[in-house]
N, C-alpha and C positions, 0 to 999 in steps of 0.2 A: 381302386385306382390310387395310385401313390402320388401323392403331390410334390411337385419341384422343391416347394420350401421346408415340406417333411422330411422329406431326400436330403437335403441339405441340414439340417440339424441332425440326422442320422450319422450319415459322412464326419460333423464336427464332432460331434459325443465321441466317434471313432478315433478319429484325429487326438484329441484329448486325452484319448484313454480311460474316458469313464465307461464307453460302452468294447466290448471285445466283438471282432467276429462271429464267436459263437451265439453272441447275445441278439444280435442283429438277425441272424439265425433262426431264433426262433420265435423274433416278430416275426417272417416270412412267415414259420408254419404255422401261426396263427390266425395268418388271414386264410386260408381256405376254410375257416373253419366258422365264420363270420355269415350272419344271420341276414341275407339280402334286406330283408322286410326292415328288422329295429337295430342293425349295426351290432348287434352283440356276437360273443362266441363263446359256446358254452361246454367251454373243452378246459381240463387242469393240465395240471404238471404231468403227471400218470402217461395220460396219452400223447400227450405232446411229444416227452421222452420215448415212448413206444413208436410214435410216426419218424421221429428221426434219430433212432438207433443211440440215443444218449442215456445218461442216467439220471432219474427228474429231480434228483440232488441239484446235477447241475441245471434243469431246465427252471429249479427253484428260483434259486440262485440268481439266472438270467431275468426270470421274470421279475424279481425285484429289483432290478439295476435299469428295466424296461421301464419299471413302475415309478421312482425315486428322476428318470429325465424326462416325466411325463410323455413316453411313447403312448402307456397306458393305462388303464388303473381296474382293478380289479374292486367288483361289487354284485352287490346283491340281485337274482332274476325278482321282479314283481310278481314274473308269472308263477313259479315254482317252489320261490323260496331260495333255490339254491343260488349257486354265486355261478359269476360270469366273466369274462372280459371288455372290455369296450376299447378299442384302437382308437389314438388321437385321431379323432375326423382331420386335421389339418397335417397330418401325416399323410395321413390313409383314410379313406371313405368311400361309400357309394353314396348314388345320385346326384342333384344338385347343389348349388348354393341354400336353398331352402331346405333339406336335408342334412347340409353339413351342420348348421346352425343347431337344425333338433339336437343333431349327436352332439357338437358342444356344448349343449347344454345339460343332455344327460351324461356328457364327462365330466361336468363341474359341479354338478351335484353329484356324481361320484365322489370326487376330490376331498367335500367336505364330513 
């Protein structure tokens, strides 16, 4: 679910010029890709470029201009070792109020 006031910071970055169309782009195809159960997504640049026909230069690129307006921040799975995504719960999230909480939490301990 996308939230009105993630929406709205979305729309401003745009407005702004710090984030581009294309960047906004591929926050979109990162949420299908988003683990109902613990809010992560454990997809890179590679495929992200491969789902929308781009090249992951630029899906790089994008992800860090995602990463620097805090849409999202990129860190390590617990479970696997590998790395992952986590979408601003107050952007974008599932469940509830007591779920968005968890996921900002484990955004901000991403952060650091």
């Amino acid at each position: 679910m996308v939230h009105k006031e993630g929406l709205e910071k979305l729309i401003e970055a745009l407005a702004a010029r710090r984030l581009r169309p294309r960047d906004l782009a591929v926050f979109m195809a990162v949420m299908p890709h988003v683990n109902l159960r613990n809010g992560k997504a454990k997809v890179g640049p590679a495929r992200l470029a491969q789902d929308m026909g781009e090249h992951a230069s630029n899906v790089s690129t994008s992800l860090r201009k995602l990463q620097l307006e805090l849409c999202l921040v990129r860190c390590r799975d617990r479970d696997n070792g590998g790395y992952c995504l986590l979408l601003n719960p107050y952007i974008c999230s599932i469940g509830g109020p007591q779920k968005r909480g968890f996921l900002w939490a484990q955004f901000q301990e991403a952060l650091e």
